[in-house]
C-alpha positions in Angstrom: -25.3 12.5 60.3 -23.2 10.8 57.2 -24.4 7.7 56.3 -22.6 5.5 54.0 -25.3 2.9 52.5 -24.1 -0.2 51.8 -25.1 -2.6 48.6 -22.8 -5.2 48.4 -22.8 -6.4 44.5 -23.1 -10.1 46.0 -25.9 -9.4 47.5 -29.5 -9.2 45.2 -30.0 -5.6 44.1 -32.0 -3.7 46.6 -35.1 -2.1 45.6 -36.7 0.7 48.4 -33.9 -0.7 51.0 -30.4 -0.6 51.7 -28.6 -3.7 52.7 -26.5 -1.5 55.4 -26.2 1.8 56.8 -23.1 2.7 58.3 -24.4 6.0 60.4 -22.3 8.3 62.1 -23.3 11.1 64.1 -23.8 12.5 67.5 -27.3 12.1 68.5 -29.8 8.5 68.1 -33.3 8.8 68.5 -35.4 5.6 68.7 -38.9 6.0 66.8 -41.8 4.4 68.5 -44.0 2.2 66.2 -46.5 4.3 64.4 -50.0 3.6 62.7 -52.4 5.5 61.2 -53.9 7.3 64.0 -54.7 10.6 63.7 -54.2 13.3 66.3 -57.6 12.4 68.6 -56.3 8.5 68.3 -58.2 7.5 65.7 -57.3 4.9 62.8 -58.1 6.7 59.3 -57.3 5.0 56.0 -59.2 2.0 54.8 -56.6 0.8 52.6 -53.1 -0.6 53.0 -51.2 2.5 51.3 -54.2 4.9 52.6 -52.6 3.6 56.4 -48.8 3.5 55.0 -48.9 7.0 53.9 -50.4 8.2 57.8 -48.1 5.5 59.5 -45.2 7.1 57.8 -46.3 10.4 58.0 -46.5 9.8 62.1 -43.1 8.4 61.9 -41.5 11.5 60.3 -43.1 13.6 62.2 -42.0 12.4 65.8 -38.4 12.2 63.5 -38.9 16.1 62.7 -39.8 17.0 66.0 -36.6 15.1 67.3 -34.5 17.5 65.4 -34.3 14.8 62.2 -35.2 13.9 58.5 -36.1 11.0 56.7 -31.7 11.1 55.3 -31.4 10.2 59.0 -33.5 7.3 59.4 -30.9 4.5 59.6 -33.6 1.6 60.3 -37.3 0.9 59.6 -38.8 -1.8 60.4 -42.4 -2.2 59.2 -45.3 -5.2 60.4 -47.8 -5.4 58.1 -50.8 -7.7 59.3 -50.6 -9.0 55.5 -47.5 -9.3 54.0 -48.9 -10.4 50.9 -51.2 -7.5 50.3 -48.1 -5.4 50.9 -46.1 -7.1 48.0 -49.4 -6.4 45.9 -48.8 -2.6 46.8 -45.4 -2.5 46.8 -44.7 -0.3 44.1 -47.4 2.0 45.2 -45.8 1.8 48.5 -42.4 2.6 47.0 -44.0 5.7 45.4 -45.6 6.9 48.8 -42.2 6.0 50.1 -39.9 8.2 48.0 -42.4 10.9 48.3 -42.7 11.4 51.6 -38.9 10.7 52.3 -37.3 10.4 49.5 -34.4 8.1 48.1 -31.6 7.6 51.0 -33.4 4.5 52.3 -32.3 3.2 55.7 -31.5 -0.4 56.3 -35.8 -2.3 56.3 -37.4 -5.5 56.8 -40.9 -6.5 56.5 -42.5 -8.7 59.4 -46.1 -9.9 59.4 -47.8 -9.6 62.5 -51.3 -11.9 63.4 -52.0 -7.9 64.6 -51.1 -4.8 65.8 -51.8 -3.0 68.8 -54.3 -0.2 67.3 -57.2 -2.8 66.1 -57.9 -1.5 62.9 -54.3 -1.0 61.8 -52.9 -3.0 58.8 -49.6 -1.6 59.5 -47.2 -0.1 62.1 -43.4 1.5 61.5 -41.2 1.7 63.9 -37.4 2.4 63.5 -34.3 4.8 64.6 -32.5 7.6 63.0 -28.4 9.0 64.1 -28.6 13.0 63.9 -25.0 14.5 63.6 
């Protein structure tokens, strides 16, 4: 894929987000929403980033096994259950983040949700990458 991430200067700066992603390629693949379940199905992580960092991991892993890598991801959406405590973590977040998928961030928003699906979860990712 080439992806051509888009800031416009009159827009606020981004920070862990592009504004746009112009992605061109051959192949989309459409990432079902992921929490931090483990492989028997169970929720593990009792804090917010404990659960980002398993929700994310899921994510790139169904993205890996599609053929992809985090470059690819051209949109993330994440529900958080508390979008507050998720602006207290952000930078933490952003840290997990850039670790686990480094710096060419796809095109995000941040919705909060009265819940999710799994029970326990605090928040889900869901999104869609263009492979070339």
């Amino acid at each position: 894929m080439t992806a051509e991430r888009v800031n416009p200067p009159d827009l606020s700066p981004p920070a862990g987000f592009s504004h746009a992603v112009v992605a061109t390629g051959s192949r989309v693949v459409f990432l079902a929403g992921q929490t931090a379940l483990d492989g028997d199905g169970k929720a593990v992580g009792d804090t917010l980033p404990d659960q980002f960092t398993r929700a994310l991991s899921n994510l790139l892993t169904a993205l890996r096994a599609a053929g992809g890598t985090p470059a690819d991801l051209a949109r993330v959406t994440v529900y958080a259950t508390d979008v507050a405590a998720y602006r207290e973590h952000a930078r933490e977040l952003g840290r997990l983040w850039r670790e686990l998928a480094g710096r060419d961030y796809p095109a995000m928003a941040v919705v909060e949700v009265v819940r999710l699906w799994d029970e326990e979860a605090m928040v889900e990712l869901d999104g869609f990458a263009v492979l070339p």
